[in-house]
C-alpha positions as a Python dict, from the first residue, in 0.01 Angstrom:
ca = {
    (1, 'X'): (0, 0, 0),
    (2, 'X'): (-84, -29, 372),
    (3, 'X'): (117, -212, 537),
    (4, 'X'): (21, -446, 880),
    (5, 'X'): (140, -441, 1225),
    (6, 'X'): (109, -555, 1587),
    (7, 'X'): (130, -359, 1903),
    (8, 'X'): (414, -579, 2055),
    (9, 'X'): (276, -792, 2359),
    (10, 'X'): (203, -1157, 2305),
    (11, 'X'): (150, -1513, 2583),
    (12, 'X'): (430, -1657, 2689),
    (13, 'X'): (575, -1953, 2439),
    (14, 'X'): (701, -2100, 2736),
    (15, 'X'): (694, -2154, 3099),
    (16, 'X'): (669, -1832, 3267),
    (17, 'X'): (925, -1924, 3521),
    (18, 'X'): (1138, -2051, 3256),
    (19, 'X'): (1178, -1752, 3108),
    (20, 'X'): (1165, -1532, 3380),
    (21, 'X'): (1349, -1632, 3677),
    (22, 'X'): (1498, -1269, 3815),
    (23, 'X'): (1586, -951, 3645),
    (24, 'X'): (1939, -1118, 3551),
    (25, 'X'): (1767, -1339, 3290),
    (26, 'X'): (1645, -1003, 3111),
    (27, 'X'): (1847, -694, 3167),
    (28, 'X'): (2179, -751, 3078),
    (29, 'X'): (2479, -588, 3236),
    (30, 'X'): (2662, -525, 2833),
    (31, 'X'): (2577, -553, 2525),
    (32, 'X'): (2591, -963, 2504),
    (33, 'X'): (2470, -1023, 2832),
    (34, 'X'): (2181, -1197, 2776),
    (35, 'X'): (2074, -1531, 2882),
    (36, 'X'): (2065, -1785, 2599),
    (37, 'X'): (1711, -1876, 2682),
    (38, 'X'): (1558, -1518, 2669),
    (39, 'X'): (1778, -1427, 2368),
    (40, 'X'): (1687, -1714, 2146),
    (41, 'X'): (1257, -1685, 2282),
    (42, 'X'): (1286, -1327, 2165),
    (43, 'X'): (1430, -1445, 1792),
    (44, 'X'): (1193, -1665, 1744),
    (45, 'X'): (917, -1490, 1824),
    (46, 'X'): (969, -1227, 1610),
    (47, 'X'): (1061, -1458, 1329),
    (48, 'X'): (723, -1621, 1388),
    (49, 'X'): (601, -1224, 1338),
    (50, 'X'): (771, -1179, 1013),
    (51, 'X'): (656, -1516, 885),
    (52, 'X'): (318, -1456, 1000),
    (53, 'X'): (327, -1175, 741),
    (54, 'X'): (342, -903, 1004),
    (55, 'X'): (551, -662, 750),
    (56, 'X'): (628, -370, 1063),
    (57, 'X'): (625, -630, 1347),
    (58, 'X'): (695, -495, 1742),
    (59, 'X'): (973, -669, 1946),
    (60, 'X'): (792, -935, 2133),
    (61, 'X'): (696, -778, 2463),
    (62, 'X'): (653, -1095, 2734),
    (63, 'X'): (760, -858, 3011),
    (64, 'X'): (512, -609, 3234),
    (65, 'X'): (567, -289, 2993),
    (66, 'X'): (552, -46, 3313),
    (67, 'X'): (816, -267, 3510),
    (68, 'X'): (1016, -316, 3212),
    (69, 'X'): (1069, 99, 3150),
    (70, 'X'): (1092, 199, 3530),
    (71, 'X'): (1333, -58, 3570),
    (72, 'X'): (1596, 146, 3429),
    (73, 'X'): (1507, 461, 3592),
    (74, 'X'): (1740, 559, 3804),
    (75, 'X'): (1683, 809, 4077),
    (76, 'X'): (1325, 655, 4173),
    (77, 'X'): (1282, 407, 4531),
    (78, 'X'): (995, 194, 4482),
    (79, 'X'): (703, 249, 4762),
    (80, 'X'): (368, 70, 4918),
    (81, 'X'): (219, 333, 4695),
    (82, 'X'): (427, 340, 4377),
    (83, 'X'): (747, 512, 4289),
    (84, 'X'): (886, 843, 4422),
    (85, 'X'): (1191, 1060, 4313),
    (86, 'X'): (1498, 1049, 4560),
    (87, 'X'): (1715, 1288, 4318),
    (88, 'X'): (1703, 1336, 3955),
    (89, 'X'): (1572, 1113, 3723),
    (90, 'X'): (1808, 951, 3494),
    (91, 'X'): (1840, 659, 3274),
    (92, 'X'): (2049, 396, 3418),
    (93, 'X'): (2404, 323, 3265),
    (94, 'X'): (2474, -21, 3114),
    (95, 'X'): (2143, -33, 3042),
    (96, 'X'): (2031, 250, 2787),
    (97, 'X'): (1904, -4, 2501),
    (98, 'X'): (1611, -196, 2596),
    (99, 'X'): (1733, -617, 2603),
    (100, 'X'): (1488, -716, 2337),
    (101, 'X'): (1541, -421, 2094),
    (102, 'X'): (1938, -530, 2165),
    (103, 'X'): (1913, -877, 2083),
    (104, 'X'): (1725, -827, 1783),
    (105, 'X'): (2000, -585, 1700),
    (106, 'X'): (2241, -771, 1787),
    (107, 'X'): (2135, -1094, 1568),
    (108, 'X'): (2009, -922, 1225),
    (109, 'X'): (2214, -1121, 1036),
    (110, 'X'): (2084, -1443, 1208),
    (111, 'X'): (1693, -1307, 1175),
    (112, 'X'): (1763, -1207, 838),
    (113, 'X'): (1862, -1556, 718),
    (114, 'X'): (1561, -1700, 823),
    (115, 'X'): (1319, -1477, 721),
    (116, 'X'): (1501, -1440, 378),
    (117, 'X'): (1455, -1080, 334),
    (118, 'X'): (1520, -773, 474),
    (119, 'X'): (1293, -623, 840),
    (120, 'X'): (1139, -321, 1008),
    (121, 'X'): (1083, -266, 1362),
    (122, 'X'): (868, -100, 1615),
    (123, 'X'): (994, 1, 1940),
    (124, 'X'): (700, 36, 2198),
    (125, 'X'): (769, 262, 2484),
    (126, 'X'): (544, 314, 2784),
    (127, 'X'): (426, 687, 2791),
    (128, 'X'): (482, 937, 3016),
    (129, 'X'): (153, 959, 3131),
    (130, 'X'): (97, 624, 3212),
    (131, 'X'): (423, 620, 3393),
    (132, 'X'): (360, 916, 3584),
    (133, 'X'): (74, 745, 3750),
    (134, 'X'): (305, 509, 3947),
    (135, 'X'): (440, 863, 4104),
    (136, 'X'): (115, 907, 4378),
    (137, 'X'): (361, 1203, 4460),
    (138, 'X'): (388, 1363, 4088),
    (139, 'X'): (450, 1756, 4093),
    (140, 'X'): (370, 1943, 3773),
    (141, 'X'): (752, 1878, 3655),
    (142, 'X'): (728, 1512, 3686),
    (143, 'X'): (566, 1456, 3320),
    (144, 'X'): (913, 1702, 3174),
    (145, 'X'): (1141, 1468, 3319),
    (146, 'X'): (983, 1141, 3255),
    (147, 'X'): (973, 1301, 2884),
    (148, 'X'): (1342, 1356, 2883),
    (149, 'X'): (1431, 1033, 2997),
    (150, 'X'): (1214, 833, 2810),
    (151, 'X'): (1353, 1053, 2464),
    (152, 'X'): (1675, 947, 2610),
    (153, 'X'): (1614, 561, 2566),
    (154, 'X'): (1458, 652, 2198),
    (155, 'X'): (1750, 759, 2091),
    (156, 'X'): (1989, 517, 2218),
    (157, 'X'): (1703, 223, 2073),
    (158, 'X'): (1693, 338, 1700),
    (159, 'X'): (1949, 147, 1498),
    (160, 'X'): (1988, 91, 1116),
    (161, 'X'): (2192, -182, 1007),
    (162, 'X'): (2205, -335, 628),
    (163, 'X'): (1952, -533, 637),
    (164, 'X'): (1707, -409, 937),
    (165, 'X'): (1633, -101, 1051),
    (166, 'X'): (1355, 55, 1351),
    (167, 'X'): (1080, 267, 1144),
    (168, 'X'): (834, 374, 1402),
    (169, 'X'): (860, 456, 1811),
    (170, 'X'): (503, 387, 1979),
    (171, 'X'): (468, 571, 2290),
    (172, 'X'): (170, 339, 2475),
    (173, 'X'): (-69, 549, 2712),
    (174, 'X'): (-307, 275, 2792),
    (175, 'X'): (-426, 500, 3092),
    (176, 'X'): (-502, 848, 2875),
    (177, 'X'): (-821, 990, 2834),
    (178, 'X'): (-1014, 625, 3039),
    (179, 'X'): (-1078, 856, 3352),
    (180, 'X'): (-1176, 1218, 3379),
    (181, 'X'): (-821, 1356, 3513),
    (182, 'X'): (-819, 1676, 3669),
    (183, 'X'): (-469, 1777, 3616),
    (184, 'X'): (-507, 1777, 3270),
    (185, 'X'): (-759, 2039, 3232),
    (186, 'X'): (-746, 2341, 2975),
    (187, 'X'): (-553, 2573, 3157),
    (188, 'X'): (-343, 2343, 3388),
    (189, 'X'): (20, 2298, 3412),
    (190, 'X'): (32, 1939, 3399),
    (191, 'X'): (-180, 1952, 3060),
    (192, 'X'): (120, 2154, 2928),
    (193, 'X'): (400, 1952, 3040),
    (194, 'X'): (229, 1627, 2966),
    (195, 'X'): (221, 1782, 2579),
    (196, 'X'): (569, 1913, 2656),
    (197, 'X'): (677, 1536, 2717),
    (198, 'X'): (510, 1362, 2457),
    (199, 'X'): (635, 1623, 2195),
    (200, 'X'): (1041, 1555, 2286),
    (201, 'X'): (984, 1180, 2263),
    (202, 'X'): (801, 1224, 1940),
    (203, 'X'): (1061, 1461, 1809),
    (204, 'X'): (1365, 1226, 1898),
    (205, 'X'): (1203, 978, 1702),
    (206, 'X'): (1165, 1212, 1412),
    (207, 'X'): (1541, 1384, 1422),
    (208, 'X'): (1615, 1007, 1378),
    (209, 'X'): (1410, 955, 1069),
    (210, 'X'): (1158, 762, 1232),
    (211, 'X'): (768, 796, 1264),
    (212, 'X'): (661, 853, 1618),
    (213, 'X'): (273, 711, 1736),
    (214, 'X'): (92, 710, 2020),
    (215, 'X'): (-160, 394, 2109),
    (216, 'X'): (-447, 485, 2278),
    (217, 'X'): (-737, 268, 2444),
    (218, 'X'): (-939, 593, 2376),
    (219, 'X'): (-923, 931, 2234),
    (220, 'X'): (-1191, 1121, 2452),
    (221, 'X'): (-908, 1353, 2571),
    (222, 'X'): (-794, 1512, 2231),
    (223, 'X'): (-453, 1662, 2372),
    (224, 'X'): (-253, 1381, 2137),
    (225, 'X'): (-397, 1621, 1840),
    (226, 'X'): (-164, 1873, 1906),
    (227, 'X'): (186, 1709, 1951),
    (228, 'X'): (364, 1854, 1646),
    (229, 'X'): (608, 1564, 1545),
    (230, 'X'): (394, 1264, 1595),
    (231, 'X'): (270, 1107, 1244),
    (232, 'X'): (48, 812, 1354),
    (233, 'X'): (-283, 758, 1586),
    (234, 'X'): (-386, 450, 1696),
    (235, 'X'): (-688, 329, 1923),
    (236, 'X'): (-938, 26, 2015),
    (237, 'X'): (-1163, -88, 1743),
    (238, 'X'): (-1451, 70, 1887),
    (239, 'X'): (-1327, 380, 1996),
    (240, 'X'): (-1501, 692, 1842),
    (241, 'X'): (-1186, 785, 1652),
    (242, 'X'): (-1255, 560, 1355),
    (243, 'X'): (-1634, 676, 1366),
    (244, 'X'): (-1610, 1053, 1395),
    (245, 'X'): (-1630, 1269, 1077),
    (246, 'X'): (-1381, 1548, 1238),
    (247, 'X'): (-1127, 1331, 1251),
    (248, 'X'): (-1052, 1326, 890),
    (249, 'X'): (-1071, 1732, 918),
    (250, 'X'): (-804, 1648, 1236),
    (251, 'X'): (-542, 1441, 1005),
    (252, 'X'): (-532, 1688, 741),
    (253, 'X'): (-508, 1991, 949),
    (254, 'X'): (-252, 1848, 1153),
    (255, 'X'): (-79, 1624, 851),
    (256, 'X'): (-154, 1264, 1043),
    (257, 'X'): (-217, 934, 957),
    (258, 'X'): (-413, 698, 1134),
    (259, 'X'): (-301, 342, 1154),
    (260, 'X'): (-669, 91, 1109),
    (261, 'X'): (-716, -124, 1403),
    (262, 'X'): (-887, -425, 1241),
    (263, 'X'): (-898, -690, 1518),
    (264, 'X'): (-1018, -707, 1872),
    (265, 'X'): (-729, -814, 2111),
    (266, 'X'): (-985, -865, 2384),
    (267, 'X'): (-1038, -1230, 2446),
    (268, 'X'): (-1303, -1246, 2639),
    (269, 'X'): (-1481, -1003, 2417),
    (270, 'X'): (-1419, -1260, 2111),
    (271, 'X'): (-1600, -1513, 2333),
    (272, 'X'): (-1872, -1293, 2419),
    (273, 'X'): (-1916, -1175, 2032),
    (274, 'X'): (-1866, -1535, 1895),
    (275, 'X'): (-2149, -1642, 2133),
    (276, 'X'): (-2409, -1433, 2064),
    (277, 'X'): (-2297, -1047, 2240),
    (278, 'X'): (-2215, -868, 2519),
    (279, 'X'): (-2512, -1001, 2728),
    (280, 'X'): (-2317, -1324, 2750),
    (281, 'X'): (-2267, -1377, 3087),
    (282, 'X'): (-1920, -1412, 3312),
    (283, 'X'): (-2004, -1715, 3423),
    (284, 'X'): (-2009, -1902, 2983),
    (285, 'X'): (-1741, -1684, 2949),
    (286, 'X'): (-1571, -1867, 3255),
    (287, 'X'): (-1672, -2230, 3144),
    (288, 'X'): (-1541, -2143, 2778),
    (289, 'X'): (-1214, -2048, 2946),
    (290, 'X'): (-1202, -2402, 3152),
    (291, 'X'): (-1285, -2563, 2802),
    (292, 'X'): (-943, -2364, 2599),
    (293, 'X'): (-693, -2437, 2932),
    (294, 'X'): (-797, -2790, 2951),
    (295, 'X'): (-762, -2885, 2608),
    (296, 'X'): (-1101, -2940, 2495),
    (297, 'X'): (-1199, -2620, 2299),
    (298, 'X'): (-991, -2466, 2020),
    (299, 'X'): (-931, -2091, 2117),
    (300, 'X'): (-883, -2001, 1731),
    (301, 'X'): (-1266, -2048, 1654),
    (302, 'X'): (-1264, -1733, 1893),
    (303, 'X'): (-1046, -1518, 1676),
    (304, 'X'): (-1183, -1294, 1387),
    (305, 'X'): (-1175, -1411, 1048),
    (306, 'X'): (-975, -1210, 779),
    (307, 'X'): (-1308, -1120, 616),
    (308, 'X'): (-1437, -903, 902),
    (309, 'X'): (-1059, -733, 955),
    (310, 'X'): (-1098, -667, 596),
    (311, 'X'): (-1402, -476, 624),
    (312, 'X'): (-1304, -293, 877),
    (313, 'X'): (-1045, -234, 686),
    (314, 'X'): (-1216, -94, 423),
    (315, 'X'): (-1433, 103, 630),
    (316, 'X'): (-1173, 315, 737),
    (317, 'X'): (-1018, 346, 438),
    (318, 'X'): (-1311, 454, 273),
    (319, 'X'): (-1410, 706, 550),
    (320, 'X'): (-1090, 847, 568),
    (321, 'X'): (-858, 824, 234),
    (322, 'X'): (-602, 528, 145),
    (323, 'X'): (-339, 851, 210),
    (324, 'X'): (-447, 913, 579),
    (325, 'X'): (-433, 493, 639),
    (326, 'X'): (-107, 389, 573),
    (327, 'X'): (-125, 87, 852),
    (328, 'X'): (-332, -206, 998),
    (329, 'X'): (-303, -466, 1263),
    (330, 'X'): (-466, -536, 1615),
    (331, 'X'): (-611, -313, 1854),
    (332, 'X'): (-371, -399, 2081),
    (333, 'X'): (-116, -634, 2236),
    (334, 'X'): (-245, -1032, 2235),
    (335, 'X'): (-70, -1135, 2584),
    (336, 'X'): (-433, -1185, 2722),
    (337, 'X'): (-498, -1429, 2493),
    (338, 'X'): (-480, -1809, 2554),
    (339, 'X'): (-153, -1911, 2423),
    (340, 'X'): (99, -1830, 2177),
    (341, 'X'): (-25, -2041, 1898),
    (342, 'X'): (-347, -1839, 1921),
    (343, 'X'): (-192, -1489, 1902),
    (344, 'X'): (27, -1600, 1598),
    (345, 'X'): (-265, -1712, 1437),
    (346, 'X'): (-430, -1387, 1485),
    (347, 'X'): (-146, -1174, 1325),
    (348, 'X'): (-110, -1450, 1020),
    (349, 'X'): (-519, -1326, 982),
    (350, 'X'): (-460, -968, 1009),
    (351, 'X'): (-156, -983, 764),
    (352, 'X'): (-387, -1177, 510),
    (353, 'X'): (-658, -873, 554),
    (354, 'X'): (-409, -685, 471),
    (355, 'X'): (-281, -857, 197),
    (356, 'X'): (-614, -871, 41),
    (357, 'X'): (-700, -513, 127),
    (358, 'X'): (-402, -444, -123),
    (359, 'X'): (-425, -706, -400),
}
């Protein structure tokens, strides 16, 4: 049975100064420090996850994923240019669980209740890589000790309570493999320590009985291949990963599993598509937009039907074996889409392609 699944990131359900009105409404300084507002937005979305049929949903991500992890790095000063290291990095204390991974946590029983049954979790983590590229100062070491850090907040994120429990850490890399990078040529130190990073995130995970997987926006750059204790791949629709015929050869020699991506998360690609193709120009694409904010265009015409995330489904499945496809959802997060009724709407589709993938 596969099983479906979103990436994490969805549009606010509220006003965005509402919920975020300084870093006090989010981080908490102990365990039950959170604002009421935050705490209870977070619950509810997720429920809304769950009852969408989202069987491994993501916490609900509604803050900037870099901001949210370098937040509580300590050791770092914040420059014109980025971030640079003023002494060791660390991971601030008070602060080691991530505040929506701790709320959930923190209200199982209350989550459980409504949803009537018992819940998995994904914890999304931004990568090392994509992290290190807020350091315009990075040495060769930088990628080791964002690695040890971010394996730091892993562990102390993975809980297991009666009725809920987290079953897969995603490390995000957005940025890997989009540009041609330099530093991670065959034969460079950076290449090694980038590895050497991803591989004691991956194995935290793992030493806690959790899968590890790494989201990708492309797999051009096939370094991911070799990090030992990762289980799961996952890229963009379109990304050559789901088309090549060596990457079945890949899974098996490296014992990995892909999880499907079955729905573009890119809006204004659904608009494009929906209207006839990519020649559709910025400016339609623009008026359609106008149209959805002001009320007089339903955005959910825009989003896939189940039929064609079934068949891509299938496709995979097919191509590579039901045993090397044990997951499904969108390509990505949904926070660029028009509003949160949308982007529930889109995981209640992928969860029925699912469904009927299985039936």
């Amino acid at each position: 049975m596969i099983q479906s699944c979103d990436v994490g990131s969805l549009p606010f359900p509220r006003e965005k100064k509402a919920l975020l009105i300084g870093n006090n409404r989010i981080l908490p300084s102990n365990s039950n420090g959170f604002s009421k507002h935050f705490e209870k937005t977070i619950i509810d979305a997720f429920i809304d996850k769950i009852k969408a049929g989202i069987s491994l949903p993501a916490f609900p991500q509604f803050r900037d994923m870099n901001r949210m992890f370098l937040s509580v790095f300590g050791g770092i000063e914040r420059i014109k240019d980025g971030y640079i290291e003023t002494e060791g990095l660390s991971l601030k204390s008070g602060i080691e669980r991530l505040a929506e991974v701790a709320i959930i946590a923190h209200n199982v029983k209350k989550i459980y209740a409504r949803v009537e049954k018992p819940f998995e979790l994904r914890i999304c983590i931004t990568g090392p890589y994509t992290l290190g590229s807020f350091f315009p100062y990075r040495n060769s070491q930088t990628y080791e000790r964002l690695g040890q850090v971010l394996s730091k907040i892993v562990e102390k994120n993975i809980f297991k309570a009666k009725k809920a429990k987290v079953a897969m850490v995603a490390i995000d890399e957005p940025l890997f493999g989009l540009f041609d990078d330099p530093l991670l040529d065959q034969g460079v130190e950076d290449r090694e320590q980038l590895l050497g990073a991803w591989e004691a995130i991956a194995s935290k995970a793992r030493s806690k009985n959790v899968y590890a997987s790494i989201h990708l926006h492309c797999t051009s750059n096939d370094l991911f291949w070799r990090i030992k204790s990762l289980k799961i791949i996952e890229s963009h629709v379109d990304d050559s990963l789901y088309e090549l015929k060596t990457t079945r050869q890949k899974l098996e020699e490296n014992d990995k599993i892909l999880k499907a991506s079955i729905t573009i998360a890119d809006f204004d690609t659904l608009i494009r598509r929906k209207l006839g193709g990519p020649d559709i120009s910025s400016e339609i694409v623009a008026d359609v937009w106008k149209e959805i904010l002001n009320g007089t265009r339903n955005p959910e015409i825009f989003v896939e039907e189940t039929d064609i995330m079934k068949k891509r489904l299938t496709k995979i499945v097919e191509q590579f074996g039901q045993e090397r496809v044990t997951l499904a959802g969108p390509e990505c997060g949904l926070r660029g889409f028009p509003n949160y009724t949308t982007a529930i709407e889109c995981l209640r589709r992928v969860a029925q392609a699912v469904e009927a993938f299985n039936a």
